[in-house]
Structures are given as C-alpha cells and as structure tokens.
PLY file of the C-alpha trace (Angstrom):
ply
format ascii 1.0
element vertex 323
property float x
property float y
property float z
element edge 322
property int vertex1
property int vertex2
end_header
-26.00 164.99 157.99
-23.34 164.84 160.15
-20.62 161.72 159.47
-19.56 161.53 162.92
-23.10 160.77 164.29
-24.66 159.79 161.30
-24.03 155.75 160.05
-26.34 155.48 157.39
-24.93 156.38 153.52
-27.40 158.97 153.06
-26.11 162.50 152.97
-29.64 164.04 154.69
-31.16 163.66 157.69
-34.79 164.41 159.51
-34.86 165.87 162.92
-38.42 165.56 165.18
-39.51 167.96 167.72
-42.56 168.37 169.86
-44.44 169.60 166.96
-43.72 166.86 164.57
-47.07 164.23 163.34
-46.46 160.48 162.61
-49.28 158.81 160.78
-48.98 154.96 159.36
-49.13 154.81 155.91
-51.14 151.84 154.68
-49.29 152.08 150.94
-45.43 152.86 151.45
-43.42 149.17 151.71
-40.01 149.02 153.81
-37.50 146.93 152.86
-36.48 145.33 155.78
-32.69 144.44 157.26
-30.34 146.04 154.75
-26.92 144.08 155.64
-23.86 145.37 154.58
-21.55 142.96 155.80
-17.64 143.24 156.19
-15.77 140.32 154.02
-14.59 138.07 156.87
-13.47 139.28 160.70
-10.12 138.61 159.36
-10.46 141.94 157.16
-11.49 144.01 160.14
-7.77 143.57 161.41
-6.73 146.07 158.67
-9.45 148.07 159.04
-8.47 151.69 159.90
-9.93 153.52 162.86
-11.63 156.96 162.30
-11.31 158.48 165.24
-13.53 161.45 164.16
-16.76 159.46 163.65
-18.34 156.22 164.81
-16.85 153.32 163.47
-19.47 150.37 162.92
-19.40 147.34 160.67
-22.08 144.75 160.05
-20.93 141.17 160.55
-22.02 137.81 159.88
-20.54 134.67 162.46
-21.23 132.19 164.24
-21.45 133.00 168.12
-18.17 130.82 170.34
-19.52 131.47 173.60
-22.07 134.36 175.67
-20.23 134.91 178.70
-22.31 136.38 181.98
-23.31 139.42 182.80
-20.53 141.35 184.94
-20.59 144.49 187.21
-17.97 147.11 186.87
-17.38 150.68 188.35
-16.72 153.43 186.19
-13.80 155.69 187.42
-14.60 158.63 185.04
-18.75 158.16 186.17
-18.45 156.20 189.45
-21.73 154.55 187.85
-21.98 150.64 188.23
-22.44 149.39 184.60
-22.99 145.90 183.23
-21.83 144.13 180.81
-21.34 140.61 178.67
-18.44 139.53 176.16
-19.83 137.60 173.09
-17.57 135.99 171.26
-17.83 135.86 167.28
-15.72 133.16 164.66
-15.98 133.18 160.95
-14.80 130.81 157.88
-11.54 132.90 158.13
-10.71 131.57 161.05
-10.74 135.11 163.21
-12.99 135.38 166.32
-13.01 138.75 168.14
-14.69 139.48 171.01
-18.61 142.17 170.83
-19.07 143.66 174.15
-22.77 144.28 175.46
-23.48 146.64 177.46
-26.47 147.72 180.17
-30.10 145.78 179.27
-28.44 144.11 176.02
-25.85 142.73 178.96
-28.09 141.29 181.14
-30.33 139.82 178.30
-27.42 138.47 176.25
-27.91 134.82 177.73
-31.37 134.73 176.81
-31.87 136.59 173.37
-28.14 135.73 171.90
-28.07 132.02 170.95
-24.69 130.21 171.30
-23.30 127.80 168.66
-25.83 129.91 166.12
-25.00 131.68 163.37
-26.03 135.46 164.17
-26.61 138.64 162.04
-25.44 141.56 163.85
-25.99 145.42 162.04
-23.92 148.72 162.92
-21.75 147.37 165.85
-19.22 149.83 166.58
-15.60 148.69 165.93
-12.83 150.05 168.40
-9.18 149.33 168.70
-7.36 148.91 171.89
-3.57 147.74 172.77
-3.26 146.41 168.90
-6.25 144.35 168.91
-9.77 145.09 167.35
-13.15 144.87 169.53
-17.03 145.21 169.09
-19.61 147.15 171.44
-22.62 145.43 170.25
-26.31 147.26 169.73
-29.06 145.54 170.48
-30.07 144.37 167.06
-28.50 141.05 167.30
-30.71 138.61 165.10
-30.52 134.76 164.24
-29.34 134.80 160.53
-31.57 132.30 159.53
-34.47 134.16 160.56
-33.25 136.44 157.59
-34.55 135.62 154.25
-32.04 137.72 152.57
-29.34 136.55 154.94
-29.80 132.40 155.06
-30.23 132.47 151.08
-27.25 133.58 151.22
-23.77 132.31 149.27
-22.00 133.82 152.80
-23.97 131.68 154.90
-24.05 128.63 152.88
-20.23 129.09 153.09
-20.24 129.64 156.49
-22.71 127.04 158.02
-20.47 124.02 156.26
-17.22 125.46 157.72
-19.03 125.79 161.36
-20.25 122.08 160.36
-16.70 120.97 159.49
-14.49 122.70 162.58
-16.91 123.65 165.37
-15.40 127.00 165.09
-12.01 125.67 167.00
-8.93 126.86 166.31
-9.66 130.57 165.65
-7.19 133.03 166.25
-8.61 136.67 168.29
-8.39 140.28 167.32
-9.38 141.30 170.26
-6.76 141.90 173.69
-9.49 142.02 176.11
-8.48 139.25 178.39
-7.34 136.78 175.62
-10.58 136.27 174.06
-11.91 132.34 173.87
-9.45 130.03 174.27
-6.72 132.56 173.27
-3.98 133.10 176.69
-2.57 136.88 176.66
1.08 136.65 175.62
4.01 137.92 178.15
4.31 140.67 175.76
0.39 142.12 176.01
0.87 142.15 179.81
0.92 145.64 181.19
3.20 146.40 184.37
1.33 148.70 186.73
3.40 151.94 185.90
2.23 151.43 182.22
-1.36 151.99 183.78
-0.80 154.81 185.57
1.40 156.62 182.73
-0.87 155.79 180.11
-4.13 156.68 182.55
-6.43 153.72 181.63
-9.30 153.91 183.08
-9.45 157.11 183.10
-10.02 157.93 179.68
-13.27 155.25 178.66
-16.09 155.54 180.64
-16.40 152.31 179.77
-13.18 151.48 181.33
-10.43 149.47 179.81
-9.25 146.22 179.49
-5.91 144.55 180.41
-3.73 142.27 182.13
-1.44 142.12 184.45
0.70 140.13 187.10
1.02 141.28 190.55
1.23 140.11 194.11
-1.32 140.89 196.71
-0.15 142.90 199.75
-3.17 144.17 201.33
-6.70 143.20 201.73
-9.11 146.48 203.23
-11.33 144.26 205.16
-12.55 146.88 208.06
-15.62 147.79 205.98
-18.50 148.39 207.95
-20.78 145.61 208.41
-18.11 143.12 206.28
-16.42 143.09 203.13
-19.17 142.33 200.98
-22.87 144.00 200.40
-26.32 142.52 200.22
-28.04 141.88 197.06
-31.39 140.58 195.69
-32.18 137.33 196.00
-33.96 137.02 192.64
-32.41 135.11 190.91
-34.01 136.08 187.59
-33.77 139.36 185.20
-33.48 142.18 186.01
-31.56 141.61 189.08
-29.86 138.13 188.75
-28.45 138.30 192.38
-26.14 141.32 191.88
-28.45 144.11 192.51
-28.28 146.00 195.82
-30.85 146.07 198.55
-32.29 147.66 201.48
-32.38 146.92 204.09
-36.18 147.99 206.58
-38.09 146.96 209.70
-41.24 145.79 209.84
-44.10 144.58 212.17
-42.96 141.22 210.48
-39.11 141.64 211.16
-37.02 142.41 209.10
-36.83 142.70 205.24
-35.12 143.53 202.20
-36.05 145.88 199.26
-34.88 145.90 195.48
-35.97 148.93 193.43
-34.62 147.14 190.58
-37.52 144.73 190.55
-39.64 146.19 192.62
-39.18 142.80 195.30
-39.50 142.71 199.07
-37.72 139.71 200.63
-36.96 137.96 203.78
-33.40 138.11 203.02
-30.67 138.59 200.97
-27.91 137.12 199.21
-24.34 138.86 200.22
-21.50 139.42 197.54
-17.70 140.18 197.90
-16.85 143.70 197.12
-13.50 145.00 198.40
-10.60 146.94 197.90
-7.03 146.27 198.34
-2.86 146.84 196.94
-1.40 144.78 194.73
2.30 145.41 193.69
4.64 144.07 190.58
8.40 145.40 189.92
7.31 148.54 188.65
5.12 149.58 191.50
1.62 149.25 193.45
-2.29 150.60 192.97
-4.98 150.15 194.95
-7.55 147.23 193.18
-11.05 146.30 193.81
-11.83 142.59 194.07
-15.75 141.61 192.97
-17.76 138.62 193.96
-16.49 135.99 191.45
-12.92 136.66 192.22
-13.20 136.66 195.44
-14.27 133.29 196.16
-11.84 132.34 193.51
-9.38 133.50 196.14
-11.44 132.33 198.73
-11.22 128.93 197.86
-14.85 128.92 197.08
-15.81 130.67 200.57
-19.04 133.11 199.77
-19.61 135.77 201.72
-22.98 134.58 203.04
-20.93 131.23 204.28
-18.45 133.86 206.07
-21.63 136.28 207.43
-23.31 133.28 208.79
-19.55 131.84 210.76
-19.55 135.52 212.40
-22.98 135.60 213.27
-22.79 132.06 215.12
-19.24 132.46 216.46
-16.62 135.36 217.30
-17.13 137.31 214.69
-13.01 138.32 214.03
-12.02 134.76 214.42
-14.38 133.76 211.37
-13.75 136.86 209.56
-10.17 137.25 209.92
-9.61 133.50 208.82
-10.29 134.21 205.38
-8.25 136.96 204.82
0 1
1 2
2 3
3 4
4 5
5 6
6 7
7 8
8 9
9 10
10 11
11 12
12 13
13 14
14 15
15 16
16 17
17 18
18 19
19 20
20 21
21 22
22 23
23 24
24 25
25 26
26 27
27 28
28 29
29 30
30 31
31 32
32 33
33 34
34 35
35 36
36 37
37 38
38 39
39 40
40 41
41 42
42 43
43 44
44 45
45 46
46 47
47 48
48 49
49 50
50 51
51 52
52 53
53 54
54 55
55 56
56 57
57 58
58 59
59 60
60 61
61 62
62 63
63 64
64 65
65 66
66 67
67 68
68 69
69 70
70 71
71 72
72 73
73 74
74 75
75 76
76 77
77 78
78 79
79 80
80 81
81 82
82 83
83 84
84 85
85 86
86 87
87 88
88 89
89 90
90 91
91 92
92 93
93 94
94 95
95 96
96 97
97 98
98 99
99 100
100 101
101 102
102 103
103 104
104 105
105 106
106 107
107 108
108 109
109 110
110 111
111 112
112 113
113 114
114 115
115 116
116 117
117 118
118 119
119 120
120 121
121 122
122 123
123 124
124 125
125 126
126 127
127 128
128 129
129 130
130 131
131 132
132 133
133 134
134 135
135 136
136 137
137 138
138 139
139 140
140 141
141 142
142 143
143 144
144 145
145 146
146 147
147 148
148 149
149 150
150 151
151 152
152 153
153 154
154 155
155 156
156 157
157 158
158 159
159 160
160 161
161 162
162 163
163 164
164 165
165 166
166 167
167 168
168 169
169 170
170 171
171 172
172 173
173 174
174 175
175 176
176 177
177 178
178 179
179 180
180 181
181 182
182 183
183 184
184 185
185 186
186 187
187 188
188 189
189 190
190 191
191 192
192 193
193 194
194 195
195 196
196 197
197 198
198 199
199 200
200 201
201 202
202 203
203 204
204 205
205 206
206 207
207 208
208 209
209 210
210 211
211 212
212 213
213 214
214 215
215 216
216 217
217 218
218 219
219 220
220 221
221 222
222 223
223 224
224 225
225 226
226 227
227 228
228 229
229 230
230 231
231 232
232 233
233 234
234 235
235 236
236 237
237 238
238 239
239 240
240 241
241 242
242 243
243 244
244 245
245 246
246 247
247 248
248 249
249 250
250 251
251 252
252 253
253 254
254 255
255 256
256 257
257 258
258 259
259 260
260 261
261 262
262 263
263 264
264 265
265 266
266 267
267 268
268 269
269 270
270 271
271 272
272 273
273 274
274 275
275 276
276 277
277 278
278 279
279 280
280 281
281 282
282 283
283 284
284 285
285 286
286 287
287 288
288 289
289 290
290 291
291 292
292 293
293 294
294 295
295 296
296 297
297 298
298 299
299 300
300 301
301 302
302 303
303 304
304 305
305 306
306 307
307 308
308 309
309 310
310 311
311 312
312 313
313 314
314 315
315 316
316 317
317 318
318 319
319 320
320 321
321 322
C-alpha cells in the first residue's frame, strides 16, 4: 500500500473494479470504531508534518463553538466552496481550530453538537504560519455514543475538567483568524507584500488564512444590476440563503429558480458580493468583500434594503449613499 494515500497501519491494500462481487456475510463480526487517539491537542503542537503523505490524527475534545457555514472563491479553481470552523479544547488546555468543508460544512450546525464531547477519526493535521489546524472528515461522532470511548479513563478525565472550567481559558494552535477567543498578535499579521511574495492563495485550493490591516481606497460598485447577487430564499439546507438563482418569466410573472434545491420562488433574497483595493505601508491588492462583511461595513444595510431604496427612488442617490 501506498503511505502517502494509505492511513490505515496495514501494509496491503484491495483495489475494486467493475468486475469485483460483494456478498454480506452472515458469520464474519467487525469490530467497530478503532480510535487511536493523540495524547492531548497540546502534543499535536510538536507533532512533525510529513509533507510526503497525509497527515491525520484521531482526537478526543470537547467542541468550543460550530461556527456557520461560509462561502469562499478559490483562486487556483475559481470554484465557490463552503466551509465551517469547529473549534476543539481538551484537559490540556489547547483548543485548535477543524475546518469542514463542502456537505460536512453546511451540516456542521446540525450533526456537530456544541458544548459535547466529540470523537473525531483520521482528521488531517496541517500546519500553517506556525500554528497547527484540522480539515475534518465527516465521521464526527458524539463520544458517548461510543462504548469503547465513554468507558473510557480519557473521557472520565475529560468530562470532569469540561465540568470544572467550561473549557475557558484555552490557549489555540491554530493562526486561522485567532481561533475562539484567542486575538491574532501584531506579530502574526501579514503586510500585503508578504502575500504577494509568499503567493497565498495561490498555492491551497483551499485558500489560506490570514490577517491583515489595511485601509479601504476603492469600492467597484458599477456591477451590473448592483453590487450584490440574488440567492435562494430557503432558508433551510441545502441552500441556507447563499445559493444563487435564476432568474425566468412566466405567465405568472416573474420567478426565481435554485438548482440547488430544486425550488421555484416568487423572489429572492440579495447578498453583497464585491470587489475593491485596500492598501497598508507595504502596498495595495484588489479584495473581495462577501455578504456578512459587508453589512458589517454597511452599518447593518442589506442589500435587499439598498435594492428596494433604488427601486422606489433615484436609483444612484440610494445606491451611491452607501458607498
């Protein structure tokens, strides 16, 4: 078997094609989980990084906080991907941040339970900037729900410390925005030339992760039809309001199609998408600014308020004002 695909400990492997036959045996017993998992988060911070094979460690935590589900673009792919930030603490008093990605994203809220101690298997381990990170798979389980797992000395040990502090007061391995609670330093901060020398973003499809402090020169606001674009009104999975829609004529007026759920409505619910140039000592790039910090910017202005202004009024007058 091949290491750098390969995380299991055995040294063979079986490959299926076309002509390969399953049949259930009635006799043969699998075990089920087998959890290997790493001492503490605190010993994944001197945890070297192959970088010829996958990296992936099984932990056992409690869970801090499941943020949302956000949109970002790939450069490298130019594909819109999701994904959700869960942060994990342990009796060592280390959190670090597991990032979901695609349908384990958008389900995170609902199938990850917060304040919970959780069992996670083979979540790949990655270093960035000097910090340690998780991209979580999708087997994310409830460690109580784990016979093996909640008899346990580790989570005996862990449930009275979770009992005790809440999980407060853990320090993060991770330098993807700070982590919970956890402020970048001055020193983590990355001026914009650092970006462009280094190429991030160009590298990850997955994109990558910093911080930095700029001022905001420019806003490109003479998109066609507004600086924003019109999403599903579900407000439910799959599409949670962020998916994009069509827009069609009918006999009945006007409608609006998702092919993400499969929904035709009588409207739509319009985001903030936009680029613009944002400039710190070192020099400028071009940005793109999303729904949530938009608004944030906006002083809480959403781009339906600002569609519906221009549509009742002059339309520049209503629209300018908010840039």
């Amino acid at each position: 078997a091949n290491a750098k695909w390969n995380n299991c400990k055995s040294q063979h492997e079986i490959t299926f094609d076309q002509n390969s036959e399953i049949h259930l045996s009635q006799q043969a017993t699998i075990q089920a989980n087998m959890f290997e998992f790493v001492e503490s988060i605190a010993a994944i911070e001197s945890m070297n990084i192959d970088t010829e094979k996958q990296n992936t460690v099984d932990v056992l935590a409690y869970v801090l906080s499941v943020g949302d589900a956000t949109t970002l673009i790939s450069k490298k792919s130019g594909k819109e991907l999701t994904k959700c930030d869960v942060i994990l603490a342990d009796d060592s008093g280390t959190q670090i941040t597991m990032t979901l990605w695609g349908k384990d994203a958008e389900k995170a809220s609902s199938t990850i339970p917060a304040n919970e101690m959780v069992a996670v298997r083979r979540a790949r381990l990655s270093e960035y900037n000097g910090g340690k990170s998780l991209s979580g798979p999708s087997n994310v389980m409830p460690a109580k729900e784990d016979p093996g797992v909640s008899q346990s000395p580790a989570f005996c040990r862990l449930q009275q410390w979770y009992q005790q502090t809440g999980g407060q007061g853990a320090r993060s391995l991770s330098n993807t925005g700070g982590g919970y609670g956890q402020p970048v330093s001055f020193g983590e901060r990355k001026e914009i030339a650092d970006i462009k020398r280094e190429q991030l973003g160009y590298q990850n499809e997955k994109g990558d992760y910093i911080t930095f402090k700029g001022t905001i020169q420019f806003f490109k606001k003479d998109k066609e039809g507004g600086a924003w674009y019109p999403a599903c009104p579900n407000p439910e999975e799959p599409c949670k309001q962020r998916c994009k829609v069509m827009q069609s004529a009918s006999g009945m007026g006007e409608s609006w199609t998702c092919e993400r759920c499969n929904g035709t409505y009588d409207r739509c619910v319009r985001r903030w998408v936009f680029s613009g140039v944002v400039e710190d000592p070192s020099g400028s790039t071009w940005v793109s600014f999303f729904n949530e910090s938009a608004e944030t910017m906006f002083d809480g202005k959403t781009a339906d308020e600002i569609h519906q202004l221009s549509a009742d009024g002059p339309p520049s007058d209503a629209y300018d004002s908010v840039f």
